[in-house]
C-alpha positions, 0 to 999 in steps of 0.5 A: 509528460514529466513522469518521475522523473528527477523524483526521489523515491523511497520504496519500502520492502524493495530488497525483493517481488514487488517491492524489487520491481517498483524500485526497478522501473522506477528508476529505468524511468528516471526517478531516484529510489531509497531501496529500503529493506530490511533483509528478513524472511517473509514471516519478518524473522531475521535482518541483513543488508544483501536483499537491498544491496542486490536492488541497487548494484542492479540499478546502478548497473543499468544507469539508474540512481539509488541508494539503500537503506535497511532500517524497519518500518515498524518503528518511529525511529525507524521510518525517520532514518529511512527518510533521513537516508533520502533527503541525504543522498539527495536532498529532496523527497517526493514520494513513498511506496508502502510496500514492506510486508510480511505474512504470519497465516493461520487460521482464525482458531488458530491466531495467536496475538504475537502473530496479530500484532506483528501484522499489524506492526508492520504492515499499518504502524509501518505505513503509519510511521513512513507516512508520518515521517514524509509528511512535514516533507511533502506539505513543505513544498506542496506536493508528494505522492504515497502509493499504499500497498493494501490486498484483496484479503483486506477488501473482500476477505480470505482464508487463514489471514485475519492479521493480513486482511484487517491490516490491509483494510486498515490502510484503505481508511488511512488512505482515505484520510490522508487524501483529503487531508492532503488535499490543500498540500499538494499531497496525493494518496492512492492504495493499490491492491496488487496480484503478483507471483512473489514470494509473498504469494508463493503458497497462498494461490495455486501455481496456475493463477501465479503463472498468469500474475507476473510483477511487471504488470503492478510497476507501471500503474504504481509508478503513474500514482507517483507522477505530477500529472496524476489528478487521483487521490483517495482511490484504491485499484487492484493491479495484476495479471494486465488487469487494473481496475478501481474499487470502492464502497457503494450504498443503497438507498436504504430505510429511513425510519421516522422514528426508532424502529421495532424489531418487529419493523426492522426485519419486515424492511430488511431487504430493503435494507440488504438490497444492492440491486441499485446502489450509488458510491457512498460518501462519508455522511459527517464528512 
């Protein structure tokens, strides 16, 4: 069993929580990790090069590889340096983690577009600009693997996080695409959906579930997408707490109406409709 090891890594997001904890076991496992990050707070105010230097003078000191990077996500410019920091210290590249993040919670009443579209800017236009920028990469060499970090606020929803959810679900579709897309490269794509005590996580779950979610439980099955040997590609699992478990869309058999329903016809056959006593894995019906 290869693992990771000898692969160059970039993890986004890796100055702290669970960003930390990939880039750590990545590397005691032999892979050799760009420590991206950008230094702000968890509301993606402030920069500074301390959170991603800590990451790697502890990784050093262990005996593992990495270097540090402290570019933003969110921009073209941005993920291109991240990955020119990569192919320049080691001349390679083989996979992504999509971790950088930030929260900005407020209720729905209370959502203000500078707050939406920050979300949205990093957390989807930032997995979008570092996807974009290992593509050419990893479809050169015919392999490469990008773990996206999508939440249970983006598959089944959560209070006071609009912005968070809808960005999250949004990298479900991406990876979706992106899957079959890479599927002739070489190139595997996978979301994780971790529950994890960081700060991210500090105040939005109370401090007896947080207790029981450690980080060290997301870094391995995080690390296995990585690998060569790992077959999957286009699945999202939630990770946390000794728990890892497969998610998807299902379907029922449904209705099909011989021509336009009434309204009338709709509402007698709604249950049908609804009905998810017995359901199947849907499938994209055009695809």
């Amino acid at each position: 069993m290869a693992g990771v090891e000898g692969q160059v890594v970039i993890v986004t997001g890796a100055g702290g929580g669970l960003g930390r904890e990939y880039a750590l076991f990545l590397a005691s496992v032999g892979a050799k990790v760009v420590v991206n990050d950008l230094g702000g707070g968890r509301d993606g105010s402030g920069a500074g090069t301390a959170m991603a230097d800590e990451v790697v003078a502890e990784i050093r000191a262990a005996g593992g590889d990495a270097v540090a990077n402290y570019d933003s996500v969110a921009t073209e410019e941005g993920a291109a340096a991240i990955v020119a920091t990569a192919v320049g210290a080691y001349g390679a590249l083989h996979g992504l983690v999509n971790n950088a993040g930030i929260l900005r919670d407020m209720s729905f009443s209370k959502m203000t577009t500078d707050a939406w579209k920050l979300l949205q800017s990093v957390h989807l236009d930032g997995s979008y600009h570092m996807s974009k920028a290992v593509w050419p990469h990893f479809r050169a060499q015919g392999f490469g693997r990008i773990v996206m970090a999508t939440s249970t606020s983006g598959l089944f929803g959560n209070f006071g996080q609009a912005n968070y959810g809808a960005a999250k679900a949004g990298l479900v579709g991406l990876t979706h695409t992106l899957a079959i897309e890479g599927a002739r490269d070489g190139v595997q794509v996978n979301a994780i959906a971790p529950m994890a005590a960081t700060r991210m996580t500090e105040d939005v779950a109370p401090s007896e579930l947080l207790d029981k979610l450690p980080p060290a439980f997301v870094a391995p099955v995080v690390t296995y997408l990585l690998t060569e040997e790992c077959a999957e590609s286009g699945s999202v699992f939630v990770v946390g707490g000794g728990q890892t478990y497969r998610v998807a869309q299902f379907q029922n058999a449904g209705v099909t109406f011989p021509e336009p329903p009434s309204l009338r016809e709709v509402s007698a056959r709604w249950s049908e409709i609804s009905d998810l006593s017995e359901v199947t894995i849907g499938v994209n019906p055009v695809g």
